[in-house]
C-alpha positions, 0 to 999 in steps of 0.5 A, a space after each residue: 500500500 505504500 509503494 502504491 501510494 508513493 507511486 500515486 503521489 508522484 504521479 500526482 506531482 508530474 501531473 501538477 508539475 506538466 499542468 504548471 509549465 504548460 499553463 504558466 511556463 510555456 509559450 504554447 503559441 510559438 511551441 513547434 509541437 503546437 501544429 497551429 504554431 504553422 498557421 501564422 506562417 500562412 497567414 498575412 502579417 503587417 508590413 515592415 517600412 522604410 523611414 520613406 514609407 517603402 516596404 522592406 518586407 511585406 506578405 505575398 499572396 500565393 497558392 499556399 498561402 502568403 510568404 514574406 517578400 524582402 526588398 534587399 538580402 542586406 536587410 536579413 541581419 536588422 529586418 530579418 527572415 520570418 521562414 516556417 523551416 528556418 524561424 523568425 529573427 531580426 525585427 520580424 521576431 521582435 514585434 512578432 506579436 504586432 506584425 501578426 495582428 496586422 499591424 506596421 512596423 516603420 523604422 529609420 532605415 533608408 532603403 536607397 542607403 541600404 542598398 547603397 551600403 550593400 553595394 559598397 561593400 559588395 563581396 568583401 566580408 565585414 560590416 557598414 553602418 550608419 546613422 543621424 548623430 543627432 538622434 541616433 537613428 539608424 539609416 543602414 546597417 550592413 553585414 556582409 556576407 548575409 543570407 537572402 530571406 527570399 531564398 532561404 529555401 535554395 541557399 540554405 545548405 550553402 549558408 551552413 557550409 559557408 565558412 565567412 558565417 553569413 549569419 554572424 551580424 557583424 555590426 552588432 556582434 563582429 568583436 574586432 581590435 578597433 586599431 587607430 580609429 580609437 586614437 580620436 578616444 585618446 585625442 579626447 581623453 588627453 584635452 580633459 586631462 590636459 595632457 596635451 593640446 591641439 597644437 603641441 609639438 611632438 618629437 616622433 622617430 618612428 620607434 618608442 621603446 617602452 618597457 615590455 616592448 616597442 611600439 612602431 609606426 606604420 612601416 616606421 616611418 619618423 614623422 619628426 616634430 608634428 603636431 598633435 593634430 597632424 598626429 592623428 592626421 598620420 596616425 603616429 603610433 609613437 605620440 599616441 604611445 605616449 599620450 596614452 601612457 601619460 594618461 594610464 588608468 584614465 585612459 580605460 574610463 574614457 573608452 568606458 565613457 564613450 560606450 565601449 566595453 557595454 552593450 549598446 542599448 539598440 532594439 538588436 542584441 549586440 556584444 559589449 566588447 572588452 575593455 580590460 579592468 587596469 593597465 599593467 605597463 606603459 607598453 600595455 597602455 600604449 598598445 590600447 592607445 593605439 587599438 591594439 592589446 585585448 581591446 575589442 569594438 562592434 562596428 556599432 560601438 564605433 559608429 557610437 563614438 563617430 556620432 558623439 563626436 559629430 554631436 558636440 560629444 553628447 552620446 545618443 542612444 541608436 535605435 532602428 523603430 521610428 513607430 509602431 501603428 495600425 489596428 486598435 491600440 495606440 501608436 507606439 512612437 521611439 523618441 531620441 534618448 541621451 544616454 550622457 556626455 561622453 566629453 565636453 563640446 569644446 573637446 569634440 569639436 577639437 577632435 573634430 578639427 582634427 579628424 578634418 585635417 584627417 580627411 583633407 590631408 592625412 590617412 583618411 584621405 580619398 579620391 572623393 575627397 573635393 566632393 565632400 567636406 567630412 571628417 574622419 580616422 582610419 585604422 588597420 588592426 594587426 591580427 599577427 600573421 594573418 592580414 590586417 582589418 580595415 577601419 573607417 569611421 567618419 561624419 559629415 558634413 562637418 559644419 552640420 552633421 547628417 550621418 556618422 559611419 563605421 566601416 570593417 572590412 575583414 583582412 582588407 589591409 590598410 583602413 586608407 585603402 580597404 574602409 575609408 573609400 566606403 565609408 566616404 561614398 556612403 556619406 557622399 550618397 547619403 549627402 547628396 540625397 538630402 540636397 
């Protein structure tokens, strides 16, 4: 009678224990095993659009039923794919629930710049983003390679053995060593703390012999006595050395300040990053300064950096929904959200000055460069003995500025010749569409 009643018991509890988690727990709606999980799939689901008002995806009427339709195969790493085999990622899981109901998600994205960006980049492998300094609205966001969510079908099996990871979102989730693009951080971070100014003379041999290591310009080139301007316009890895170990410590609470080592709060998940908890040497310290060491950046971070500099230093919040409208419930509306003042405005502006003489004289410099007044620093981040990644971030115009980028591209060499000539285009087109 016992063991009976023990078993009974247990039984009782199971059934209690199911009850619980299938009532309380579980998403029954969204649960494979469920078959009316598939019907939504069927069904027509509101639209996805541009900050135009042009549809990034919407629902197709066809024998089956409906199927979502794309309007670039770019947009599967921030619209996303809603497929019955292959899920539901990007916004289209996000606001999974309004869209089912019919509703319209409209976001910030531009599909001209989208597109734009996605021919740019082509077939390199890396990631382009862009967005409004002023209100961190997102315009485009690019990473290459990505999956086509019109043909998810036909190219699934090449997507599995592709070994770039097209479903990697590299802007939100690419960890790459930022190298000299960080050292506008640096620029800015030495201003507060007066450890140098603007127009400071600098003595660069080429070398800078440190404790625990030397630190070496590009090629070792010896700029001789330049200015901390013209500095960042050659990208001297010896005076950045330096500055950076004048500033020690301090130097990892201004990258902090700026966004790097936290997760960007965007509607898309993101990676934070790292930045390391103390400096263990001058030699460590110089090669953080110059983007180098066990530092690691998003593109997004960098694109967040680009706008605070662009905005007087004050850090905005990116966010990609404008508005979320249709049915019986109120409009949801994204208003711009400070997120704080990563410098004073005096120090960006001088960044700013400096990445401008970047633009017309020094690293950053293209062969677009007459068509556009911007700003803005390269940078190639050393990975050992395999090729370098190539950065570009920038804004412009510089009077007034429309659009901060970040550009990687993955084992391109030098951010002068692989990045800059991107992101520079992206900005001239984004430019030019406004006028």
């Amino acid at each position: 009678m016992r063991k009976s009643f023990l078993t009974i018991a247990c039984l009782y509890g199971m059934m209690l224990v199911s009850a619980f988690y299938w009532q309380l727990c579980s998403d029954i709606d969204s649960h494979p095993a469920n078959p009316r999980y598939y019907l939504v799939f069927q069904r027509e689901r509101g639209t996805i659009f541009d900050r135009q008002g042009r549809p990034l995806a919407y629902s197709s009427a066809g024998e089956q039923g409906y199927r979502r339709t794309y309007a670039a195969p770019s947009l599967s790493h921030v619209v996303g794919y809603f497929h019955e085999r292959y899920g539901v990622t990007g916004l289209e899981q996000l606001f999974h629930a309004e869209l089912s109901a019919g509703r319209s998600v409209f976001t910030t994205l531009d599909l001209d710049l989208q597109k734009k960006a996605e021919e740019l980049l082509g077939g390199s492998t890396g990631a382009l983003v862009a967005v409004r300094p002023a209100s961190g609205e997102i315009l485009a966001l690019v990473s290459q390679p990505c999956l086509d969510g019109n043909a998810l079908e036909e190219n699934w099996a090449a997507y599995l053995a592709d070994v770039r990871s097209p479903f990697l979102n590299r802007v939100t989730h690419g960890l790459y060593p930022p190298g000299s693009v960080v050292k506008t951080i640096v620029l800015a971070a030495a201003a507060v703390e007066e450890a140098a100014e603007l127009e400071d003379k600098w003595d660069d041999g080429g070398t800078l012999d440190l404790v625990g290591g030397t630190v070496r310009n590009f090629r070792g080139r010896a700029h001789g006595e330049i200015s901390l301007a013209q500095a960042l316009a050659v990208s001297s890895n010896v005076v950045f050395g330096q500055l950076a170990g004048e500033l020690g410590e301090k130097l990892l609470s201004y990258f902090r300040l700026f966004g790097l080592g936290q997760p960007v709060g965007c509607e898309l998940s993101n990676q934070a990053g790292l930045v390391p908890e103390s400096i263990a040497s001058p030699y460590h310290a110089a090669q953080l300064g110059i983007g180098q060491g066990e530092l690691l950046v998003t593109p997004l971070q960098m694109a967040q950096v680009a706008c605070a500099l662009a905005n007087r230093g004050v850090l905005m919040r990116p966010y990609l929904v404008q508005e979320v409208r249709g049915g019986w419930r109120l409009r949801q509306i994204t208003r711009p959200q400070i997120v704080g003042q990563a410098v004073p405005a005096w120090v960006a502006e001088l960044v700013k000055a400096a990445m401008t003489l970047t633009a017309r004289e020094g690293t950053a410099r293209v062969e677009r460069a007459a068509d556009l007044d911007y700003a803005g620093k390269t940078g190639t981040a050393q990975l050992g003995s395999a090729p370098d990644h190539a950065w570009f971030i920038g804004f412009a115009p510089t009077d007034a500025p429309q659009i901060a980028v970040a550009v990687v591209v993955e084992h391109g060499g030098t951010g002068a010749h692989a990045a800059a000539p991107i992101g520079v285009e992206l900005m001239l087109h984004a430019v030019q569409m406004s006028e």
